[in-house]
N, C-alpha and C positions, 0 to 999 in steps of 0.2 A: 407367612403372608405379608405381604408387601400393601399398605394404602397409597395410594396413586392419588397425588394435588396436579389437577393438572396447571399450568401456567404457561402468561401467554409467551409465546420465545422472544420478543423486543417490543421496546411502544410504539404504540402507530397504527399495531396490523389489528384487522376487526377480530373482536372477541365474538362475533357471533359466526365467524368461520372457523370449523371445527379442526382445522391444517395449521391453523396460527397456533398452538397450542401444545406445551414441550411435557409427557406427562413424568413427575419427580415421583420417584419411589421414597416414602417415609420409612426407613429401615432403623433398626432395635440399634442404640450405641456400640456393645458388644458384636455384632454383627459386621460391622465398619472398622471393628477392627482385627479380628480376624482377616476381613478381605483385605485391609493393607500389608498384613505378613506376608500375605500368599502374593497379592500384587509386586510387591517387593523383591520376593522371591522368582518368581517368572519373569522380572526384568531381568536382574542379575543372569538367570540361565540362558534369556538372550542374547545380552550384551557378551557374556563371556563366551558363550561358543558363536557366535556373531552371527546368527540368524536372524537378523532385523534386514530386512533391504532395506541397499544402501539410501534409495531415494524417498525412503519415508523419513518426512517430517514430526508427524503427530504423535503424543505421547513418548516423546526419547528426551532426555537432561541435551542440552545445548541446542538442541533446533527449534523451530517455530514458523509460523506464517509468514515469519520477516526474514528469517532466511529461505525459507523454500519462494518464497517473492523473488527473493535478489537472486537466486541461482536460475533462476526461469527470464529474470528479468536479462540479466549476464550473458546466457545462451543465444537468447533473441537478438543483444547487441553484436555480438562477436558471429552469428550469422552474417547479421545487415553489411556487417566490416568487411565479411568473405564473400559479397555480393552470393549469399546460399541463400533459398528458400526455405522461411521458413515455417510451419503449420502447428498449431498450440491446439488440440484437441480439451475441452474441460466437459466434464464427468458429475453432475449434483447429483448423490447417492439422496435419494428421499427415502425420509424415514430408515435411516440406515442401523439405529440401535435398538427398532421394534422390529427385523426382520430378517434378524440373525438366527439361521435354521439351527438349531441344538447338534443334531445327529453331524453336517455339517462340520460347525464347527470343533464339537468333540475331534472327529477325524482327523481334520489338519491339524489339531495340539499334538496327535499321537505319530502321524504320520511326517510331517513339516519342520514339528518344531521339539523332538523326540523327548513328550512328556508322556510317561506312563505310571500303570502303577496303581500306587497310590495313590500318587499327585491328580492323574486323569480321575479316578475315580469319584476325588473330594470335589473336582469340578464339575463331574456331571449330574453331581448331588446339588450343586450348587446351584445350575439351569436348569434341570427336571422339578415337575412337579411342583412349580411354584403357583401359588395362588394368590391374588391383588383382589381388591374392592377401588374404587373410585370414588373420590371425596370430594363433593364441592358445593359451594352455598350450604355448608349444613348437611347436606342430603348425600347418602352414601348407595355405592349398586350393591345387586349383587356379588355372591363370591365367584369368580371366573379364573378359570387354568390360562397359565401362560402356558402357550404353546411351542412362541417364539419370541424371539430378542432377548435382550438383555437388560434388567432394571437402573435406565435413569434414574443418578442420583446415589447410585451406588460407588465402592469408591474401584471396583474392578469395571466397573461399565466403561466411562469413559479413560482407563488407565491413567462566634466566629472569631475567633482571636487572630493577629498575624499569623503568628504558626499553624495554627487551625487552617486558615485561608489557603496560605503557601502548600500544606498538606492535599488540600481537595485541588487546586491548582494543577500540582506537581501530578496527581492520579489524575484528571480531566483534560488537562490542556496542554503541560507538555508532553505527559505518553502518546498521544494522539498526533502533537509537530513530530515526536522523534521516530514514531511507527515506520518503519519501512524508508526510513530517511535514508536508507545507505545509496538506495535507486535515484537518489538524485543527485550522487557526485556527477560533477560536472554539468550542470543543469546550470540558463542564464540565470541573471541574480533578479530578472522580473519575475521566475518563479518561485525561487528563495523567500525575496522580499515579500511577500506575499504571507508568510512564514512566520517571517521578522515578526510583521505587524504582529501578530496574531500572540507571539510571543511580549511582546512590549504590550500588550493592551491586558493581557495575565501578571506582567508584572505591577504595572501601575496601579492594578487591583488590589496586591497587594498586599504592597506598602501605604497605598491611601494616596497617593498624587494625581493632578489633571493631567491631563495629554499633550499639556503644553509644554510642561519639565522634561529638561533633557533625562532620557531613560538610561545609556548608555552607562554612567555613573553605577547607577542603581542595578542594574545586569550584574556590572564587573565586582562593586564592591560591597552592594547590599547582601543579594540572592543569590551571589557565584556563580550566573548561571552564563553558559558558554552560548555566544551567539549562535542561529541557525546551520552558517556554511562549518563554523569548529563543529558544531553537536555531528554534523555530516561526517566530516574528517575523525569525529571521536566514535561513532559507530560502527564507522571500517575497520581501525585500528583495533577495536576491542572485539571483533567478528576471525579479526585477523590473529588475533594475538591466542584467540580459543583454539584456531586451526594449527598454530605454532606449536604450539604445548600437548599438542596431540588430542586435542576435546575439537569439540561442533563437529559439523556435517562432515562425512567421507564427501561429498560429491565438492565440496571445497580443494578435495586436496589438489587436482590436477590442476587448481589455477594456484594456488597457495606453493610455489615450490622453493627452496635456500637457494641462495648462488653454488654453494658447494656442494649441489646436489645434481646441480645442470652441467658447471664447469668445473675441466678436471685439470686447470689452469690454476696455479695459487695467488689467488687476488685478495687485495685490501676488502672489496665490499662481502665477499667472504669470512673473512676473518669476523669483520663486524656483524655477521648473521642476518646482512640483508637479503635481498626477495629478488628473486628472478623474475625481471619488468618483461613483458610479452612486446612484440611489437603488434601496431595498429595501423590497418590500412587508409583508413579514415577516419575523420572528427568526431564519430558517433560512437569508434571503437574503443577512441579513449575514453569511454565512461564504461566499459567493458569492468567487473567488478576483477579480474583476471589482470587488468592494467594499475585499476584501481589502488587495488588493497598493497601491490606492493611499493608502490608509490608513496602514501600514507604511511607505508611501514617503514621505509629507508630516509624519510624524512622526520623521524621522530629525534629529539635533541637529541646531541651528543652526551650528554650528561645521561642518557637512558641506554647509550651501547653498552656498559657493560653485562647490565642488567639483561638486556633482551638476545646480546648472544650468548648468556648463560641460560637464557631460556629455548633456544636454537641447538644448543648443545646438548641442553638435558633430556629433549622430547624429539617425538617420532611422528614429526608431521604427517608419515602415510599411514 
């Protein structure tokens, strides 16, 4: 039996609309951790016999919102470049982990993704037959059968001091400049700057100074922190450098490619483990992450060639 806290899914939305409202499963310690063995274990059997498509983002080690962003954002560019049409269909599954049919999904584990067994068994143990009550202000329901979905909150559901300051900072207001930052190489510097600010008005926070001190100082030598358009260039590169080594998204690999994979010429930019630069038919194309990333990648110091074509050499980009 599962108690159900419901909560509301962000601030803002009215509490007294019953849709605003995310409901958390309170499950027994032990419970949680059982399902992380099994969790654990059903990635691995994915990963290794490679039953994941390729173009899902969610729940996989190296992808995210920020790359399935950039590979959509990419595509879109490098159409507009090939003067192609192009059409972005989007899909908001409602209520998508209260209306996951049991019988369903048992099926495709057995039939899709070849769990049987034992293993199907223990999970159909695990979605049958469960019972929840609902907990709020005090006052609890009923006992009532799930019949479907999956328990939110479970861990197989979803598969001031300076330092203090710099800490909430660093979670609040730079992950939110660096989100998705890679979509804006090659972006004017009126939209950067905009960025900058936003960054400098976090710094000056703090360390304790007005907005009249020069900040630039205090970036490079207080905070270490790397200006807007680097944090951009330092995004690609470490995006890039996951695809090199044979991690992040497959749907990277076809722009991600070595010179010594394209040409069967022996060239110096070879030898170094540089990136095969695409061409662009227009100015919109150079922001293509396809142009991009190897761009960023063949410009990284010479003091890092050895290093990065012993990482070109060791790994299996496709």
């Amino acid at each position: 039996m599962a108690i159900i806290t419901p909560v509301v899914k962000k601030a803002g939305l009215d509490p007294e609309e019953h849709q605003n409202y995310r409901p958390i499963s309170n499950l027994t310690f032990i419970s949680k951790v059982i399902e992380r063995i099994v969790a654990n274990q059903i990635k691995a059997h994915l990963v290794d016999n490679d039953l994941m498509p390729s173009a899902q983002s969610a729940y996989r080690q190296g992808h995210s919102t920020e790359t399935a962003v950039l590979e959509v954002i990419s595509d879109i560019i490098d159409a507009a470049d090939s003067q192609e049409v192009m059409l972005l269909g989007l899909l908001d599954m409602s209520a998508a982990f209260d209306t996951v049919d049991h019988k369903i999904l048992l099926e495709r584990l057995e039939v899709s993704f070849g769990i049987k067994g034992q293993a199907l068994a223990w999970l159909s143990s695990f979605l049958t037959d469960r019972t929840q009550v609902v907990a709020f202000s005090g006052v609890k329901s009923i006992l009532q059968r799930l019949l479907c979905g999956v328990p939110q909150g479970s861990v197989l559901g979803p598969s001031l001091t300076t330092d203090a300051r710099r800490t909430l900072v660093a979670a609040f207001v730079a992950g939110r400049v660096d989100y998705c930052n890679a979509v804006l190489y090659g972006m004017s510097t009126a939209v950067t700057r905009r960025l900058q600010m936003v960054l400098n008005a976090a710094a000056r926070l703090v360390v304790g100074i007005d907005k009249y001190e020069h900040i630039t100082p205090v970036l490079r030598d207080t905070l270490h922190w790397l200006l807007v358009a680097a944090r951009i260039q330092f995004k690609i590169a470490a995006l890039t450098f996951d695809r090199v080594r044979g991690a992040g998204p497959d749907y990277f690999k076809q722009v991600i490619r070595l010179v010594s994979e394209v040409s069967c010429r022996s060239l110096r930019s070879a030898s170094r483990g540089d990136l095969f630069v695409s061409r662009a038919n227009t100015s919109i194309g150079q922001r293509s992450f396809s142009i991009a990333a190897p761009l960023v990648w063949n410009a990284l110091p010479p003091d890092l060639y050895a290093h990065r074509t012993s990482v070109a050499n060791s790994s299996d980009p496709s």
